[in-house]
N, C-alpha and C positions, 0 to 999 in steps of 0.2 A: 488505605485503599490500594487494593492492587491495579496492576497496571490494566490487564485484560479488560478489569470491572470499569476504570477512569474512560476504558476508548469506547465501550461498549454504551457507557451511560451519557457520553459527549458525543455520537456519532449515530447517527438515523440515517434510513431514505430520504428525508427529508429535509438532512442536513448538504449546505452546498461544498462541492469537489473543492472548493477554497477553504473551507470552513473544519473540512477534514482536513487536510494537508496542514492546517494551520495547530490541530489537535493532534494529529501525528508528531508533527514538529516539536511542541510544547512536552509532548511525551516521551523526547530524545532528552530532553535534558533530566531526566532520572537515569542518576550512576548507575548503571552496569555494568561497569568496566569496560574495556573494550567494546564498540562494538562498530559496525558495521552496517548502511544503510540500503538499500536495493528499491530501484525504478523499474520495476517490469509490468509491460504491458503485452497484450496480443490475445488472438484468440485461440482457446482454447477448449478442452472437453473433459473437466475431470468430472463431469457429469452426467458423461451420455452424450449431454447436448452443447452446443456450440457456445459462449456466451464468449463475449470480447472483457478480460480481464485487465485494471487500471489498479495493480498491488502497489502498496507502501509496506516494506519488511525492514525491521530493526534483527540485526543478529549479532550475538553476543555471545562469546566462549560457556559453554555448560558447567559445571562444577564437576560433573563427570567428564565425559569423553565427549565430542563435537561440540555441535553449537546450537542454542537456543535461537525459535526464530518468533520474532511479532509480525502477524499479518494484518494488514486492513484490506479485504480485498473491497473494491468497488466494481460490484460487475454491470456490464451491459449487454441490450440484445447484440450481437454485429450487424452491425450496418456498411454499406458502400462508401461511406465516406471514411470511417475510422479500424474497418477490420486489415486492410495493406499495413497498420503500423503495427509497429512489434517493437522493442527493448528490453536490454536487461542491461542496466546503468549503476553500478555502486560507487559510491561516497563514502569515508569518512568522516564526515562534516557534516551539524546538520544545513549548516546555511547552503553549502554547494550541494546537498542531495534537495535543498526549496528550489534554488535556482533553477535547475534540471529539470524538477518536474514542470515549474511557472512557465521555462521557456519551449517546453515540449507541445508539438503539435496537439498530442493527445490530450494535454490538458487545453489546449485553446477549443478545441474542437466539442469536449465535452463537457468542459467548468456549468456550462446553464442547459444540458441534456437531463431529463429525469434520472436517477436512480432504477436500477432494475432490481435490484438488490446488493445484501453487505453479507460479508464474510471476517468475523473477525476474531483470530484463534493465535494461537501458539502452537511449535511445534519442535521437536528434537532431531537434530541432523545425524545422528550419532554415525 
């Protein structure tokens, strides 16, 4: 099974922001060589519209040229309590890119907020 397919078929709206975190995590430990883990959050518009974005990115050297990236985006409306935060946090490690996210506001804030929707794709940095 490929990677994309394992996060796609482990990961709903209706799965909890613990519960992805914990299936991102699990899906660090497939060799890619190198890679590289990234905490960004904040809000943003690559859709027109405003939504406040909570990404987990694995990025890993291409076999060509730049870098291969895994998204899980989890997005939400912005709200007054969680649009002020913003990050972009990379790790090495998967245990210190869990710590990071566990002890981030953003995740205490929105660990039991509905799902607004999921975003979850791959992409080439070349």
């Amino acid at each position: 099974m490929d990677i994309l397919t394992y996060l796609k078929e482990n990961i709903t709206t209706k799965t909890t922001l613990c519960e992805i975190l914990d299936t991102f995590c699990k899906m660090c430990e497939i060799d890619l060589g190198d890679s590289e883990l990234l905490f960004e959050t904040g809000v943003f518009s690559f859709t027109c519209d405003e939504l406040y974005y909570f990404s987990l990115v694995r990025q890993y050297e291409a076999e060509g040229e730049g870098y291969n990236q895994i998204h899980v985006d989890v997005i939400y409306p912005p709200s007054s309590k969680i649009s002020e935060f913003s990050r972009a946090d990379w790790a090495e490690n998967v245990d210190e890119f869990k710590q990071k996210v566990l002890s981030s506001e953003e995740y205490s804030i929105l660990k039991d907020e509905p799902i607004y929707k999921l975003d979850i794709y791959d992409d080439n940095t070349e």
